[in-house]
C-alpha positions as CSV (number, residue, x, y, z in Angstrom):
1,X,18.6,14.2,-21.4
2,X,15.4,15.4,-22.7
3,X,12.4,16.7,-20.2
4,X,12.1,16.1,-16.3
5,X,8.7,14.0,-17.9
6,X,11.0,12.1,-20.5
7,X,13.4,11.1,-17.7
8,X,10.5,10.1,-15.6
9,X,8.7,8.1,-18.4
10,X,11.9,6.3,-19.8
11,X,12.9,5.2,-16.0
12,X,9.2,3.6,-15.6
13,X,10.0,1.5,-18.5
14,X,13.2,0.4,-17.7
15,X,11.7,-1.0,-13.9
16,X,8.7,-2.4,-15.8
17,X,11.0,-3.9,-17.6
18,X,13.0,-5.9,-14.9
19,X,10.8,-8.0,-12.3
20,X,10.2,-6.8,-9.4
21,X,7.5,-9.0,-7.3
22,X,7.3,-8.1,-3.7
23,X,10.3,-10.2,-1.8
24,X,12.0,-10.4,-5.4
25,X,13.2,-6.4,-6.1
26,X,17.1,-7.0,-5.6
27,X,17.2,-6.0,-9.4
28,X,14.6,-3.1,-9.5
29,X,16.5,-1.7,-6.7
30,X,19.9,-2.0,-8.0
31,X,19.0,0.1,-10.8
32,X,17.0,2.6,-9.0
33,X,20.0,2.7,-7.1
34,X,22.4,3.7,-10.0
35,X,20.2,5.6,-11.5
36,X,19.8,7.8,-8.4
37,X,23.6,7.9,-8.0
38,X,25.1,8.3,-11.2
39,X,22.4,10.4,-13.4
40,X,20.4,12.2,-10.7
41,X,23.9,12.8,-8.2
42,X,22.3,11.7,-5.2
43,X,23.5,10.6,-2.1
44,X,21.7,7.2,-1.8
45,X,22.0,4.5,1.8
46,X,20.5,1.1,1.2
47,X,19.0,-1.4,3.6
48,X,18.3,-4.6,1.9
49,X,16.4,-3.5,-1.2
50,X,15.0,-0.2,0.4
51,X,16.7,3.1,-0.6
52,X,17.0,6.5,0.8
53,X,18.1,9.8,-0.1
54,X,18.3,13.0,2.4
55,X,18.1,16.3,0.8
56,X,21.6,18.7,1.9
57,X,21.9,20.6,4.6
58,X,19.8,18.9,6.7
59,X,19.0,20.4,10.0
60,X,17.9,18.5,12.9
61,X,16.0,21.8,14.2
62,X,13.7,22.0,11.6
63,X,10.7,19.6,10.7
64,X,11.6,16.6,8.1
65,X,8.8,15.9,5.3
66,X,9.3,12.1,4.3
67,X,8.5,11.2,0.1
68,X,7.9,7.4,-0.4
69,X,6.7,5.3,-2.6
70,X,7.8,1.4,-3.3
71,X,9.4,-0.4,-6.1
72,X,7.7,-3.8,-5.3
73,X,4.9,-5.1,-7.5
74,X,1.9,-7.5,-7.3
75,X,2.6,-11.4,-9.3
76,X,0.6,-10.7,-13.1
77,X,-2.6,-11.9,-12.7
78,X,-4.3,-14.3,-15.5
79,X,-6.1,-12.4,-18.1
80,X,-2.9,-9.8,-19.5
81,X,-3.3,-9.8,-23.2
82,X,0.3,-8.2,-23.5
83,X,3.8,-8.8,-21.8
84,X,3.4,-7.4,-18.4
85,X,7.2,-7.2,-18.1
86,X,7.6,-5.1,-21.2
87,X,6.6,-1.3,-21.3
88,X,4.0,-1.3,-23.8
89,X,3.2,3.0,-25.2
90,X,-0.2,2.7,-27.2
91,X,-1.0,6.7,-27.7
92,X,-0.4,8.2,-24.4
93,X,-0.4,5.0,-22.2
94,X,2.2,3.0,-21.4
95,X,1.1,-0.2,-20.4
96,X,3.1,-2.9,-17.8
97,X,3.0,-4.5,-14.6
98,X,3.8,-2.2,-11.7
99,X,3.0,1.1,-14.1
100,X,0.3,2.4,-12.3
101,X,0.8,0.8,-8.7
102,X,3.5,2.1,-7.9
103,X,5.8,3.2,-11.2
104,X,4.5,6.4,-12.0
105,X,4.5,7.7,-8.3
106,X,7.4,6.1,-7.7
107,X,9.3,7.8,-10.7
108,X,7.3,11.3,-10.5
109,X,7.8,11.5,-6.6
110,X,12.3,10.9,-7.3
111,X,12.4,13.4,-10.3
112,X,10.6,16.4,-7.9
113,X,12.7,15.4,-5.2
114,X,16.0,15.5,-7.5
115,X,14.7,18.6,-8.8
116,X,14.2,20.3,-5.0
117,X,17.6,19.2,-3.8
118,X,19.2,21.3,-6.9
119,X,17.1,24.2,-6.5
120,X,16.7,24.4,-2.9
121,X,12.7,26.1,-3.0
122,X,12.1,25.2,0.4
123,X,13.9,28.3,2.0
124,X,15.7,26.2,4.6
125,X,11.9,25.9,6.3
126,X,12.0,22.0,6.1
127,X,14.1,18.4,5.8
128,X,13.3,16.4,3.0
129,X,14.2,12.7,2.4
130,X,13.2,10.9,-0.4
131,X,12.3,7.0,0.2
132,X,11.7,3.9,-2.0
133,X,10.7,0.8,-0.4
134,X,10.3,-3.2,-0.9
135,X,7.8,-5.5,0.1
136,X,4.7,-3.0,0.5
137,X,2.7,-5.5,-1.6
138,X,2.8,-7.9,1.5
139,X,3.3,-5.8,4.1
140,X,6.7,-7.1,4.7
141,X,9.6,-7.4,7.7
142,X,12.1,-7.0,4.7
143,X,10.0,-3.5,3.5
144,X,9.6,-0.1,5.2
145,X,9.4,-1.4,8.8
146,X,12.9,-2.6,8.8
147,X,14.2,0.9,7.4
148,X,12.5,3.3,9.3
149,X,14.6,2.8,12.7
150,X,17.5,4.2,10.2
151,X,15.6,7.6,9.0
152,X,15.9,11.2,10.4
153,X,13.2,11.8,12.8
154,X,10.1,12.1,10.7
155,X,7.1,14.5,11.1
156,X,4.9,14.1,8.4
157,X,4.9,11.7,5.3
158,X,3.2,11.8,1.9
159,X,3.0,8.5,0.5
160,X,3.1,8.6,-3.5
161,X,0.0,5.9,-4.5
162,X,-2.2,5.8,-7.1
163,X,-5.0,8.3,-6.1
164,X,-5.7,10.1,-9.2
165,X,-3.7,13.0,-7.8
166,X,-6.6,13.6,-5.0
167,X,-5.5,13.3,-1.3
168,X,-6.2,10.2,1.0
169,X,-6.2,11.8,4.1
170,X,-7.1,8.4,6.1
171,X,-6.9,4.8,4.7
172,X,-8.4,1.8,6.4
173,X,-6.6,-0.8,8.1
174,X,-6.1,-4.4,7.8
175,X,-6.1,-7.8,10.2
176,X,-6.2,-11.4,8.4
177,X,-8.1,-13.3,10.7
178,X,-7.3,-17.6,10.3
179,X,-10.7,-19.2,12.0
180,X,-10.9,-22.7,12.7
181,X,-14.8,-24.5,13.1
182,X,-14.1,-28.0,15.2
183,X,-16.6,-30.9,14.9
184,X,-16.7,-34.5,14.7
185,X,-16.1,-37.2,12.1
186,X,-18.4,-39.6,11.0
187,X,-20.2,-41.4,8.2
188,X,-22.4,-39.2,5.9
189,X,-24.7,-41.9,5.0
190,X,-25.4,-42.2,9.3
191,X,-26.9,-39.8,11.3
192,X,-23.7,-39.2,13.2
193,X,-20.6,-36.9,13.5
194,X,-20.6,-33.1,14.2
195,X,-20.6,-31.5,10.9
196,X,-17.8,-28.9,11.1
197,X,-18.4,-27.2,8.1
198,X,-21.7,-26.3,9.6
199,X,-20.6,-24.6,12.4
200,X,-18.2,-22.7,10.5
201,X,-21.6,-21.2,8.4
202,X,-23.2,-20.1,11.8
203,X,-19.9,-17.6,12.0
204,X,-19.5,-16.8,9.0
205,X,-23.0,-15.8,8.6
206,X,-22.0,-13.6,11.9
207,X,-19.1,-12.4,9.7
208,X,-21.5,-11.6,7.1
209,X,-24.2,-9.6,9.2
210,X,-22.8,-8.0,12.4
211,X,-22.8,-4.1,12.1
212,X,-19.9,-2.3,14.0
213,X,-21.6,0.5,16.0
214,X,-18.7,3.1,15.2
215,X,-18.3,4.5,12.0
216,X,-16.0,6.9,10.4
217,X,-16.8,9.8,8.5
218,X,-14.2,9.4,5.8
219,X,-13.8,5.2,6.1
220,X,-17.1,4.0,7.2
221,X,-17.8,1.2,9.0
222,X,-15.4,-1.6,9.4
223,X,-15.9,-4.3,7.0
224,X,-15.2,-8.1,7.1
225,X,-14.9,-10.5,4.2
226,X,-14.4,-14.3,4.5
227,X,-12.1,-14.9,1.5
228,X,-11.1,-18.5,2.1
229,X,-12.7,-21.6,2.6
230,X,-11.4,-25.0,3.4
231,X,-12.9,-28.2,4.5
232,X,-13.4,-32.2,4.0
233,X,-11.4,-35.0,3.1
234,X,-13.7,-37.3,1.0
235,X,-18.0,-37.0,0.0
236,X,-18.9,-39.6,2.5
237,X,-17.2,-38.5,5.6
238,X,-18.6,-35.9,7.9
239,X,-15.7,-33.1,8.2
240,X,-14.5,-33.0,11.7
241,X,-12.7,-29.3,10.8
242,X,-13.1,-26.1,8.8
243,X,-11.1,-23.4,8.1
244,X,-11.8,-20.1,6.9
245,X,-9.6,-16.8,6.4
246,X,-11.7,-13.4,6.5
247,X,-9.7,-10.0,5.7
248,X,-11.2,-7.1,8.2
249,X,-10.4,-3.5,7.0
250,X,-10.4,-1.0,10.5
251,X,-11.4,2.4,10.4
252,X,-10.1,4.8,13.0
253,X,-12.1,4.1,15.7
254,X,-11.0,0.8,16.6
255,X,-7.7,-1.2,17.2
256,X,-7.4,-4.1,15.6
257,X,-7.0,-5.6,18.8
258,X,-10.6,-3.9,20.2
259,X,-11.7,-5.4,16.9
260,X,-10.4,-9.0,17.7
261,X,-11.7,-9.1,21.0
262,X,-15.2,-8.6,20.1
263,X,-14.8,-11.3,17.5
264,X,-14.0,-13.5,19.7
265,X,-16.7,-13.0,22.1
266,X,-19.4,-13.4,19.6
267,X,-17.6,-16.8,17.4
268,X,-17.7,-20.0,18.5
269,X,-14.6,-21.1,16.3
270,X,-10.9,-20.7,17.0
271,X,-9.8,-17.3,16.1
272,X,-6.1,-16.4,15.3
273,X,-5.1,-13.2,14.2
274,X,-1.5,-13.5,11.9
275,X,-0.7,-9.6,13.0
276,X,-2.2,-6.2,14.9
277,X,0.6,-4.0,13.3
278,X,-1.6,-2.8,9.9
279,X,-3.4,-0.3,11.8
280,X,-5.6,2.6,10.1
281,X,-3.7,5.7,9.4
282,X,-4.3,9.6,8.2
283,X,-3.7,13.3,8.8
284,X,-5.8,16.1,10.3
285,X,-7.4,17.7,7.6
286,X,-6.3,20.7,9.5
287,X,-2.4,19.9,8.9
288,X,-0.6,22.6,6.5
289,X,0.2,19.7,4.0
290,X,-3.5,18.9,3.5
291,X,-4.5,22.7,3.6
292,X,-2.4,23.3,1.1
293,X,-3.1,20.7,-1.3
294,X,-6.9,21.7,-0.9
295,X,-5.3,25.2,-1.9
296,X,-3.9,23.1,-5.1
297,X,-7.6,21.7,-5.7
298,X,-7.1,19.3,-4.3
299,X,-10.4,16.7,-2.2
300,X,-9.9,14.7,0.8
301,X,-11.2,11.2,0.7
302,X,-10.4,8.2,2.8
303,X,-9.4,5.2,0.9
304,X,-10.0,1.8,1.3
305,X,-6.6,0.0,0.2
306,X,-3.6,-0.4,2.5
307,X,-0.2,1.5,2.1
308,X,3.2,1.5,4.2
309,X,1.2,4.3,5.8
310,X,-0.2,1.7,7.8
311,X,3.3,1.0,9.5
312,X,4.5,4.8,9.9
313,X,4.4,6.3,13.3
314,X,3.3,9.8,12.3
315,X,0.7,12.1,10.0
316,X,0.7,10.9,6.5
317,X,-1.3,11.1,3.6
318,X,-1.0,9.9,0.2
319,X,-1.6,10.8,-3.2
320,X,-0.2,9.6,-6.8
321,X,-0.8,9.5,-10.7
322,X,-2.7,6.8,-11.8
323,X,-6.0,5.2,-11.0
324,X,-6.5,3.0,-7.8
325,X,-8.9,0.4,-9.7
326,X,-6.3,-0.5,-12.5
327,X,-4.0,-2.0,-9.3
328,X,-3.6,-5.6,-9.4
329,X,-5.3,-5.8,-12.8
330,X,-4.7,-7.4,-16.2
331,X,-3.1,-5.3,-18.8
332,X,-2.4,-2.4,-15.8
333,X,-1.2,1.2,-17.1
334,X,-0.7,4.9,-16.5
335,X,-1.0,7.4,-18.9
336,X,1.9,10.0,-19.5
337,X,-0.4,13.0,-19.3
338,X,-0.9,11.9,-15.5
339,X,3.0,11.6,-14.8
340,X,3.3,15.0,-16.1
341,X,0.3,16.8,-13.6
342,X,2.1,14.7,-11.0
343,X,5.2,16.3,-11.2
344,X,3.7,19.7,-11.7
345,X,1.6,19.4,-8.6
346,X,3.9,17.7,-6.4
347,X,6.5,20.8,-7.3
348,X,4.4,23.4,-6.6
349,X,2.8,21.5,-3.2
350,X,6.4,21.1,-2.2
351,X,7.2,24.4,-2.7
């Protein structure tokens, strides 16, 4: 069967092979699925396209370690000079959609667990359950969320993402604000109407400008980007309404609903918020899991990109092969060397 690496390498390109866009994994997971059964020999339970795995012997006395990483990927974005649904190795990358965000973690993270369930290093200290979810790519009700209720009581998680291998020990989180501007119609050859596109600058510029007073030592301040912009029917009529989406990325310090309510005290426009539930998220630097992958060599750093972190109810941190800026790129990859240092230091953290 060749290598633990080999295994881990040749499952990659069999997902990147088969399609698997966030809502759209039924395929990806079905082969993860036999794959997990029939040539690792685990016990797999599946909730819609999420899949699970609890290590043997588990004892509800003892504190249960969560591994996850998810099979959903991002739609291709223009710009890919090669297939991005065929596994592409040029040297010691292998090239793909889904490689590097969230293949490799997703593959390295399921061969250490296999490998820990056969040798048994932890001593009987701790649980372990191994976990592959859908929809993280849009945060979605069909993803972790609707799987957790179904887990072991968790204590701590380590999310497998593309960090270069260093540990996020916080991540920021995220509210998509829809803000509506209202004016009044009219004729833009007359002085008359209420331009709404106008009053929609006025916040935005707020958007733009306005310094949070908290900031966090590993995330910063909280930052707000207007993304989308929508107005007018037709160059001679005032607009009457504007519409404009900003993404705002919380640090710890604030909820996102603390963060909503002072932006609607300072807007004029119509503010709706489409959820609060993608909160910020990390571990105490302090915690044993974070001591001992600084033991490993291992830097903390808080990261600005969301994870299903932001939907677990306990520690986490997370850390993966792969490189954070190729996610969501044209011609995306993950080079086999970093595979291969993941599953040596996952193995030896987890032991």
């Amino acid at each position: 069967m060749g290598t633990v690496i080999d295994r881990a390498v040749s499952l990659l390109c069999r997902l990147i092979s088969v399609p698997r866009i966030s809502r759209e994994e039924t395929a990806a997971a079905d082969l993860l699925q036999e794959y997990m059964t029939h040539d690792l020999g685990l016990e797999v339970k599946r909730e819609g396209n999420n899949l699970w795995s609890v290590a043997p012997c588990f004892d509800a006395a003892k504190q249960t370690l969560l591994l996850n990483a998810h099979i959903d990927t991002v739609k291709p974005v223009a710009g890919w000079q090669r297939d991005p649904f065929t596994p592409t190795r040029e040297g010691d990358r292998i090239y793909g959609l889904g490689s590097n965000d969230d293949g490799a973690s997703l593959v390295s993270l399921l061969h250490v667990f296999a490998a820990l369930v056969k040798q048994s290093p932890m001593g009987g200290l701790y649980n372990l359950v191994f976990l592959a979810s859908a929809e993280e790519e849009v945060s979605g009700k069909g993803g972790i969320e609707s799987v957790l209720p179904l887990l072991p009581n968790i204590d701590v998680a380590l999310v497998g993402e593309p960090t270069s291998m260093q540990p996020a020990i916080a991540e920021k989180g995220l509210m998509v604000l829809d803000v509506t501007a209202k004016g009044k119609a009219g004729h833009a050859a007359r002085d008359e109407g209420d331009n709404a596109i106008y009053r929609a600058l006025d916040d935005m510029q707020w958007f733009r400008n306005y310094k949070w007073e908290k900031e966090s030592p590993l995330l910063g301040p909280v930052k707000m980007t207007v993304t989308i912009v929508a107005a007018g029917t037709q160059h001679n009529v005032i607009p009457d309404t504007c519409t404009f989406t900003v993404d705002v990325r919380s640090n710890e310090c604030y909820t996102n609903r603390e963060l909503f309510g002072e932006i609607c005290r300072h807007v004029h426009s119509e503010v709706k918020a489409r959820s609060f539930r993608l909160s910020s998220s990390g571990i105490d630097v302090g915690h044993p899991l974070v001591q001992r992958i600084i033991e490993l060599g291992g830097k903390p750093f808080g990261s600005p990109t969301l994870s299903d972190q932001a939907l677990m109810p306990y520690p986490s941190l997370k850390i993966g092969p792969g490189d954070s800026s190729r996610s969501h790129s044209a011609d995306e990859y993950v080079e086999i060397h970093e595979i291969s240092q993941a599953i040596e230091i996952y193995t030896e953290l987890l032991k």
